[in-house]
MDAnalysis code that builds the backbone (N, CA, C; Angstrom):
import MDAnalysis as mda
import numpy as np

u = mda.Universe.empty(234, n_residues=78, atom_resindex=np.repeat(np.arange(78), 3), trajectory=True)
u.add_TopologyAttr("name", ["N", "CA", "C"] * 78)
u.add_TopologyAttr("resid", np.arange(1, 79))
u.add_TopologyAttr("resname", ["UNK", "UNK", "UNK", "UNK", "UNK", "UNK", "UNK", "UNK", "UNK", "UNK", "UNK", "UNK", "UNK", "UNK", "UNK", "UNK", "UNK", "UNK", "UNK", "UNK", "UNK", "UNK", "UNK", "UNK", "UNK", "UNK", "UNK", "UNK", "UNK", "UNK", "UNK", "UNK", "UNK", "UNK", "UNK", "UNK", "UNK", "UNK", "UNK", "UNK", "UNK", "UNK", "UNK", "UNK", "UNK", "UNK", "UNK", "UNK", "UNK", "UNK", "UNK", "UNK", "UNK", "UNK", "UNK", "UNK", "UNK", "UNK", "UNK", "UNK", "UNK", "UNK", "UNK", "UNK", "UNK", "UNK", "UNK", "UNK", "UNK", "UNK", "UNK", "UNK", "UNK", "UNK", "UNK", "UNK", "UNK", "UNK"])
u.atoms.positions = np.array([
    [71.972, -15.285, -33.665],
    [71.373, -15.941, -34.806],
    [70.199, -15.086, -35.280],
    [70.301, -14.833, -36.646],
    [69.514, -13.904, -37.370],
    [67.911, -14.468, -37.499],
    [67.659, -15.942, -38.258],
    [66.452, -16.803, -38.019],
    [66.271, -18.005, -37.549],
    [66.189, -17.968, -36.074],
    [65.875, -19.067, -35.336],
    [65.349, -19.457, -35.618],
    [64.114, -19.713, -35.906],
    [62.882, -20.313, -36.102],
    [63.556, -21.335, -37.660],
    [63.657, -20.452, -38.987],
    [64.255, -21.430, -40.309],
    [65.375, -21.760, -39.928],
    [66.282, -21.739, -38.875],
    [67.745, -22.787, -38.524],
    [66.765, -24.047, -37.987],
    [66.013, -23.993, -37.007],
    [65.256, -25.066, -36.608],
    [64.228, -25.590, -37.314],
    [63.820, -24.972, -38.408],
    [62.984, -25.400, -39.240],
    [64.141, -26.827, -40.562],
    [65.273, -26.007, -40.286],
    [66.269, -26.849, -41.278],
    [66.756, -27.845, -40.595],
    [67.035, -28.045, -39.551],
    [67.529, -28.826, -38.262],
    [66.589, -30.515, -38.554],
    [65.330, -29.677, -37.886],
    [64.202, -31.051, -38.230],
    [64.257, -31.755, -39.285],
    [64.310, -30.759, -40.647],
    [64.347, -31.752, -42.222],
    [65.239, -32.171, -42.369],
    [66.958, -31.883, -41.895],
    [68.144, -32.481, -41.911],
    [67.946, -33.941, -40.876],
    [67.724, -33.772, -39.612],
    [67.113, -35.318, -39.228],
    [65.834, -36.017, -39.796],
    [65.409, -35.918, -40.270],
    [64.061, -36.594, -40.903],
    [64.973, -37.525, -42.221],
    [65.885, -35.930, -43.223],
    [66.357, -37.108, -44.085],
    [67.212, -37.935, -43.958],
    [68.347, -37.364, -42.788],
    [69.475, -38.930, -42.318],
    [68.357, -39.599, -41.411],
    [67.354, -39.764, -40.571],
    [66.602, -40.937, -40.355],
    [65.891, -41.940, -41.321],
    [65.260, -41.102, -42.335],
    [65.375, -41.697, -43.815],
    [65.755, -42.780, -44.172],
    [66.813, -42.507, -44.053],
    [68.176, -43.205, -44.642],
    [68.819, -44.380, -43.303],
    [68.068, -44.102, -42.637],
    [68.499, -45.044, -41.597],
    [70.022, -44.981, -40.793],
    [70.135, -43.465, -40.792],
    [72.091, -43.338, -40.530],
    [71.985, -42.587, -39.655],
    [72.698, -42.869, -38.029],
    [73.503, -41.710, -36.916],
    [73.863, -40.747, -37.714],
    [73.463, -39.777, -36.467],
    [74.315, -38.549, -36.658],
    [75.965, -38.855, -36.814],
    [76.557, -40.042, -36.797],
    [78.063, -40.072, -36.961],
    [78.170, -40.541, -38.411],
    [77.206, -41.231, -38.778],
    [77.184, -41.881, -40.214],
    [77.274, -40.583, -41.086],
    [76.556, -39.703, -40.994],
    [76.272, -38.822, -42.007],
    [77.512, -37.700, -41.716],
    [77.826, -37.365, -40.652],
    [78.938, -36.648, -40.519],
    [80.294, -37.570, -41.277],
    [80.029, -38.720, -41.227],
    [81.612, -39.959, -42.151],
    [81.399, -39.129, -43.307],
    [79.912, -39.332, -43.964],
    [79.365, -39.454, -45.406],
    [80.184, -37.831, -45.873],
    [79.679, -36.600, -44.869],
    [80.197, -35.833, -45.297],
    [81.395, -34.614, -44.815],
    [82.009, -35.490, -44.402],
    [83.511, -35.354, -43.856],
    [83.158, -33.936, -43.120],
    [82.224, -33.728, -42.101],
    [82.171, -33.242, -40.999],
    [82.061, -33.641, -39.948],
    [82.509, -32.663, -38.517],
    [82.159, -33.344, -37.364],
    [81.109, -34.235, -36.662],
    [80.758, -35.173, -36.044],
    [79.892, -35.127, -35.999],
    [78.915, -34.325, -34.782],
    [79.616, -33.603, -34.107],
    [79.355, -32.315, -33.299],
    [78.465, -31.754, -34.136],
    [78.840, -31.492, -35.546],
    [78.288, -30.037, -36.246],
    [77.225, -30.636, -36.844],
    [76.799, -31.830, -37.123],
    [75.721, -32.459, -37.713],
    [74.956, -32.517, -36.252],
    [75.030, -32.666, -34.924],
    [73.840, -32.722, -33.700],
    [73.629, -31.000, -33.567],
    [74.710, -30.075, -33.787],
    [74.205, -28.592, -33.797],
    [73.232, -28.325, -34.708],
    [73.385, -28.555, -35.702],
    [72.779, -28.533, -36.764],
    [71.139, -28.584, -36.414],
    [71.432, -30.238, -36.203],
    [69.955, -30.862, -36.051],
    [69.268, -30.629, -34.687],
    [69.716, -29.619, -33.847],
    [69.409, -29.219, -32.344],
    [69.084, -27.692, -32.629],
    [69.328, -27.054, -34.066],
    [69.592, -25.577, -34.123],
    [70.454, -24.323, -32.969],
    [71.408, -25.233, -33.008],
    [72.668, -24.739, -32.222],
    [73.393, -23.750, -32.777],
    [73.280, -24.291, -34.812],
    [74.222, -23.554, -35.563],
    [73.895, -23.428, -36.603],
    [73.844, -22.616, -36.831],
    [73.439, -22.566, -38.581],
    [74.585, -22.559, -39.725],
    [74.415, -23.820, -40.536],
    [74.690, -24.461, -41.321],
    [75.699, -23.231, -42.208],
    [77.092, -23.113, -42.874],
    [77.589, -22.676, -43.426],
    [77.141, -23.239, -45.134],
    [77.030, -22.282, -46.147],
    [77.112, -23.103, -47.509],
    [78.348, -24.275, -47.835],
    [79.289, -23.937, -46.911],
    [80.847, -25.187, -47.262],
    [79.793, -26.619, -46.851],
    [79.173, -26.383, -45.683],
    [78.695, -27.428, -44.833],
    [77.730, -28.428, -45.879],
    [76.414, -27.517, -46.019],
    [75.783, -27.526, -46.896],
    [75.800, -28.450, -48.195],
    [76.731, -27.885, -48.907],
    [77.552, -28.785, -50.026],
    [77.910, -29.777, -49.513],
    [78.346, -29.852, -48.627],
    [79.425, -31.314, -47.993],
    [77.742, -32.337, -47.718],
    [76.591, -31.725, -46.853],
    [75.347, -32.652, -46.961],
    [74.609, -32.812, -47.905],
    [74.975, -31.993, -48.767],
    [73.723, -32.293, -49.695],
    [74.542, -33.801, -51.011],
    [76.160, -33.444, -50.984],
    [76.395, -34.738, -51.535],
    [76.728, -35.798, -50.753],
    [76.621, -35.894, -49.463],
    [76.531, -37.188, -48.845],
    [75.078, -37.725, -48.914],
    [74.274, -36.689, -48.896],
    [72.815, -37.247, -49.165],
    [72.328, -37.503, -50.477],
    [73.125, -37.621, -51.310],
    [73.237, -37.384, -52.634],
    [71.525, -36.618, -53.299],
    [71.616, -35.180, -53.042],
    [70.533, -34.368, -53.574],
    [71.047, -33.096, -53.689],
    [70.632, -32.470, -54.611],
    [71.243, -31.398, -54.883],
    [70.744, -30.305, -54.374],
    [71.480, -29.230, -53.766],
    [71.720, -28.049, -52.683],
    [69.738, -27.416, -52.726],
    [69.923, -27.122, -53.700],
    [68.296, -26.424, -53.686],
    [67.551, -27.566, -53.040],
    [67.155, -28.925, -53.493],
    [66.159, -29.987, -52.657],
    [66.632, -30.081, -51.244],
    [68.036, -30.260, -50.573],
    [68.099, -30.183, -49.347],
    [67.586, -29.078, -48.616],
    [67.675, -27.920, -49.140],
    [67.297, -26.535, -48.182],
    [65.923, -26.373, -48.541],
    [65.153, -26.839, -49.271],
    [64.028, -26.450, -49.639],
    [63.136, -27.660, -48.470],
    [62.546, -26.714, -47.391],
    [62.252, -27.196, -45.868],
    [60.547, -26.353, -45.780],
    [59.582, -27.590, -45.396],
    [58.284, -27.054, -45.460],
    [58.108, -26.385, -44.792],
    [57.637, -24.811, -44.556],
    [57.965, -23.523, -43.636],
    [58.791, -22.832, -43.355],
    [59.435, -23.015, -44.158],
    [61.079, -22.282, -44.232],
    [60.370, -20.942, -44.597],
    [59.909, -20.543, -45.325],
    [59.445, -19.216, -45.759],
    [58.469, -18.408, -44.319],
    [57.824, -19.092, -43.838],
    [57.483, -18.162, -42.695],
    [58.072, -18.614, -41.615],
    [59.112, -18.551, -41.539],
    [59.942, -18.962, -40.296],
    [60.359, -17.681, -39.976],
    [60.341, -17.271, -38.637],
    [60.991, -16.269, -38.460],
    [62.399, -16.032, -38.399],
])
């Protein structure tokens, strides 16, 4: 993995907004017809997020791609 630090920086804001929302990691994997394996990698920084993925969360969370990835410290993340 190229930036550990912004995969885990994205990890945290991806659980913050399905806690948000009050939804399991299985809820949001229904919402966006992924595993729900790949939504706890995700949010554990196991894996970094593909753009297919991406798309698939940002309309189950209904927000569009730039507001989901846009993560406070993402820029100095290593």
């Amino acid at each position: 993995m190229k930036n550990p630090g912004g995969v885990k920086i994205f990890g945290d804001h991806l659980r913050r907004l399905r806690e948000a929302r009050e939804w399991s990691q299985v809820e949001l994997a229904d919402y966006a017809n992924v595993s729900n394996m790949t939504v706890h990698r995700i949010e554990t920084a196991q894996f970094a997020a593909t753009i297919d993925v991406l798309l698939s969360l940002s309309k189950a969370l209904q927000m569009p791609l730039h507001e989901l990835v846009k993560c406070p410290g993402m820029e100095e993340a290593d």
